[in-house]
C-alpha positions in Angstrom: 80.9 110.9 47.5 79.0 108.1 48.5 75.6 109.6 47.2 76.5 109.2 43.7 77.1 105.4 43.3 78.3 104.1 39.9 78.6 108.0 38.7 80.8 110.3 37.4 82.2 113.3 39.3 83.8 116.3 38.2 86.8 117.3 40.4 87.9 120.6 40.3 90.7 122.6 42.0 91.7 126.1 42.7 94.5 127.4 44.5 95.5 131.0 45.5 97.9 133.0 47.3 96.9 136.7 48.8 93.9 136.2 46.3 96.2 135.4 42.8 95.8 132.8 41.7 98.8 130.4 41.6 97.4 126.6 40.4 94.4 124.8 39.3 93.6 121.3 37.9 90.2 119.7 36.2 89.0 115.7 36.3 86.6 113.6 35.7 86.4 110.2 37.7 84.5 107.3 38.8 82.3 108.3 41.7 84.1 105.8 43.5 87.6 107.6 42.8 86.4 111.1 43.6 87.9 111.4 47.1 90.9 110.1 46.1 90.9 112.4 43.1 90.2 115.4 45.4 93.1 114.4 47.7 95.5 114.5 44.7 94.7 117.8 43.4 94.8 119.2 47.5 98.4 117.5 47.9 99.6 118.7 44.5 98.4 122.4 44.9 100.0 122.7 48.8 103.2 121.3 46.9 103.4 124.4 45.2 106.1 127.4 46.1 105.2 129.4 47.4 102.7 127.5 48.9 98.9 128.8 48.5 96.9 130.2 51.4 93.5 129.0 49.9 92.4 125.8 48.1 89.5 125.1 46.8 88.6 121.6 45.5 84.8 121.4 44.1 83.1 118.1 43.0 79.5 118.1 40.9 78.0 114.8 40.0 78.1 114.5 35.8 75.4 112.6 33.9 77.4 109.6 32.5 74.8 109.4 29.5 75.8 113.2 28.5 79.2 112.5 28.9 80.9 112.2 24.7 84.1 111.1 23.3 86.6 112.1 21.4 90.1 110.6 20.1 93.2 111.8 22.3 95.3 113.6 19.7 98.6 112.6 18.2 101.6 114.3 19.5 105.1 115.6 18.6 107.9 116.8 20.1 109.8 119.4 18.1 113.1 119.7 18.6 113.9 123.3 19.6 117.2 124.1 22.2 115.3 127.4 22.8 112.4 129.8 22.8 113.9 131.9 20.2 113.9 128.9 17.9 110.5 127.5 19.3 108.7 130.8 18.4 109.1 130.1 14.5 108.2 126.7 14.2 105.1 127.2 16.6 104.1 130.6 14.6 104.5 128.3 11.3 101.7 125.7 12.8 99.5 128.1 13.5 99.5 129.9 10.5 99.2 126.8 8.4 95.9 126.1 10.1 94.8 129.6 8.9 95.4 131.7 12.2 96.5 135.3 10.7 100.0 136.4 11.1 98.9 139.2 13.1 96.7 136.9 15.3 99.9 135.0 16.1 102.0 138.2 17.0 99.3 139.5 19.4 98.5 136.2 21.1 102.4 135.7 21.9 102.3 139.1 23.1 99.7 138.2 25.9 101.3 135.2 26.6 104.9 137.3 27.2 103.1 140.4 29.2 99.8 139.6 29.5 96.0 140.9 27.6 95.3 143.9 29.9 96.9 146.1 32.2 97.0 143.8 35.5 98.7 141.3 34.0 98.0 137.4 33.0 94.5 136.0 33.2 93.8 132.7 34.8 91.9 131.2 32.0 92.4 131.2 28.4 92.0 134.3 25.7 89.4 133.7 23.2 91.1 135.3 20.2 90.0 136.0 16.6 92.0 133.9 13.8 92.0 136.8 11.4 91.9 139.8 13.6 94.0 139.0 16.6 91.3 140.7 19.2 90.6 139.4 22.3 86.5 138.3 21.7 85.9 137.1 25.1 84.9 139.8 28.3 86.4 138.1 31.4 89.2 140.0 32.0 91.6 138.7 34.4 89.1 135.4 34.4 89.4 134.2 31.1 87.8 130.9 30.2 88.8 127.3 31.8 88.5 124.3 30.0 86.5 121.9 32.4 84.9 118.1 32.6 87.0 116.2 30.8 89.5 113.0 31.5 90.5 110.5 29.6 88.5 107.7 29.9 89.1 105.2 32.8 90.1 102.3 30.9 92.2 105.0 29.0 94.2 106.6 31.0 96.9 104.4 32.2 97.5 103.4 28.3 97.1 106.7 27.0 100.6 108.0 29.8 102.1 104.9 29.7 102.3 105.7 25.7 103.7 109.3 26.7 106.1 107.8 29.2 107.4 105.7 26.5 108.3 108.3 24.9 110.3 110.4 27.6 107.2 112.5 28.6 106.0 111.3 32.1 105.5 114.4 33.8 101.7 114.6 34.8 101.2 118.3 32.8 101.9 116.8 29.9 99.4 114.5 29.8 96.9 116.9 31.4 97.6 119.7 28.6 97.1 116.8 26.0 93.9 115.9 27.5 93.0 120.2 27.6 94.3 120.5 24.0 91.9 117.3 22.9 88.9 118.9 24.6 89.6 122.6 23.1 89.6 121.1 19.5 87.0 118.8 20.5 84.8 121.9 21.7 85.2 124.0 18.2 88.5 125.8 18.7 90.7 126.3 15.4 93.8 126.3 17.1 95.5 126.8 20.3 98.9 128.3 21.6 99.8 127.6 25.5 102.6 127.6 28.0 102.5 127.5 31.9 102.0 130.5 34.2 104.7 128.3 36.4 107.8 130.0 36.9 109.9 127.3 36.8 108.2 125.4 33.5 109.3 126.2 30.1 107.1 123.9 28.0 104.1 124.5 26.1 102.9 123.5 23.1 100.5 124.6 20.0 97.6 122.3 19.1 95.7 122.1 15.3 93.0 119.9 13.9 95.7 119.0 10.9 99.2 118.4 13.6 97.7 117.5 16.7 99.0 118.0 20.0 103.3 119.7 19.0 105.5 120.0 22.1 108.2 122.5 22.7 110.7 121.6 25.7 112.0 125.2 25.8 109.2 127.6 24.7 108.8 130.1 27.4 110.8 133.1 27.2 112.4 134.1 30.6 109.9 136.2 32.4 107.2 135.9 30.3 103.5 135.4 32.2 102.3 132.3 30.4 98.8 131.6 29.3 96.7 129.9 26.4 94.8 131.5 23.3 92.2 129.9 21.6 92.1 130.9 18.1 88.3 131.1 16.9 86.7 131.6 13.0 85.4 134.9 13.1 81.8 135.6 13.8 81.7 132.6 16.6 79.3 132.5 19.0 81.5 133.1 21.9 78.7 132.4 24.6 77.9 128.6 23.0 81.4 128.2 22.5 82.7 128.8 26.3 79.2 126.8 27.4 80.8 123.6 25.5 84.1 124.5 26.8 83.7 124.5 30.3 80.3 122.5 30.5 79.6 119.9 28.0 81.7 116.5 29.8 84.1 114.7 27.7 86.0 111.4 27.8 89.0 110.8 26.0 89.9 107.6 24.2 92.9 105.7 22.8 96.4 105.9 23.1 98.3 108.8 21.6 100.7 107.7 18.6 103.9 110.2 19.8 106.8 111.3 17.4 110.1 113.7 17.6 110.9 116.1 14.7 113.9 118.8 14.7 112.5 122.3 14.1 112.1 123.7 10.6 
């Protein structure tokens, strides 16, 4: 890295296994951090099981003047002892931020068996608020959420402030990161949990709740995945340019809260 002094890399890994893929990760660090960064996201993707047989870690300089910023956003923890209580609460966000009943049903329906016939997609679904459908074309693709961090002087308040609060692994502060870009980029609202086997979290993030947290949300068996709920009549092509293109930093320290489930 040592052609981009004082710069700002983007760090980006991919990791398969007989061609699915199984794990992937996005950053944004000090030039001067970028190898280390790389060797993080190399470790953590070998660590998986079972392991990958390709990783891919890809770094691109990023103009620090085009890089903006936006607040990290507040999160809560709802207390739900299961997915068959999560579902209702979560549905109930969503639909208060004006994401369609039927929207809601379909999007949990790809997230449980997957949008087409092979499956889960290794990005997220762009999906219409009103109409449910599926408005990007990728496929198996979908869209990934790329060049943004939180800000260097950010991000050791920003999960110390999680921490606190009894949520220290690393996904949750990288899916609170994700979640404050997807706003950030122009989606209405998003519904996510992992493609990992073995982790039951995910969450639902709105422009009016923030970032709300469900320890047990995925359903056993169910594929995993995101949807990002769009106004109809978006212009899907500017929208997944600003999602996976335009660089974003992300500021102050989230203010974190538990609630029991409605």
């Amino acid at each position: 890295m040592d052609g981009w002094p004082g710069g700002v890399v983007s760090v980006r890994m991919r990791a398969s296994l007989a061609g699915c893929h199984v794990s992937g990760a996005e950053r944004l660090a000090p030039a001067e951090m970028a190898d280390a960064v790389a060797r993080e996201l190399d470790a953590r993707a070998r660590s998986r099981r079972p392991a990958p047989d390709n990783v891919v870690v890809h770094c691109e300089p990023v103009d620090p003047a085009a890089i903006a910023c936006a607040p990290v956003l507040p999160v809560t923890t709802i207390e739900a002892d299961r997915p068959l209580s999560a579902r209702p609460a979560a549905s109930e966000l969503l639909v208060r931020s004006g994401v369609s009943p039927e929207a809601v049903d379909r999007a949990f329906c790809g997230l449980v068996a997957g949008w087409h016939a092979n499956g889960p997609i290794r990005g997220a679904a762009i999906v219409d608020r009103a109409s449910g459908r599926r408005l990007d074309t990728r496929a198996d693709r979908g869209v990934r959420v790329s060049r943004f961090d939180y800000a260097p002087d950010a991000a050791e308040p920003a999960r110390a402030a999680l921490a606190d609060a009894g949520l220290g692994h690393f996904r949750t502060a990288e899916a609170l990161a994700l979640a404050t870009k997807t706003l950030w980029a122009g989606v209405s609202a998003e519904l996510c949990w992992s493609d990992d086997a073995d982790y039951v979290a995910g969450y639902v993030a709105t422009p009016e709740s923030g970032y709300c947290r469900f320890d047990r949300f995925k359903p056993d068996g169910a594929v995993g995945g995101r949807a990002f709920f769009v106004d109809p009549g978006v212009d899907v092509d500017v929208l997944i340019e600003r999602l996976e293109r335009a660089p974003l930093w992300i500021v102050g320290i989230p203010a974190v809260r538990r609630q029991a489930a409605p």
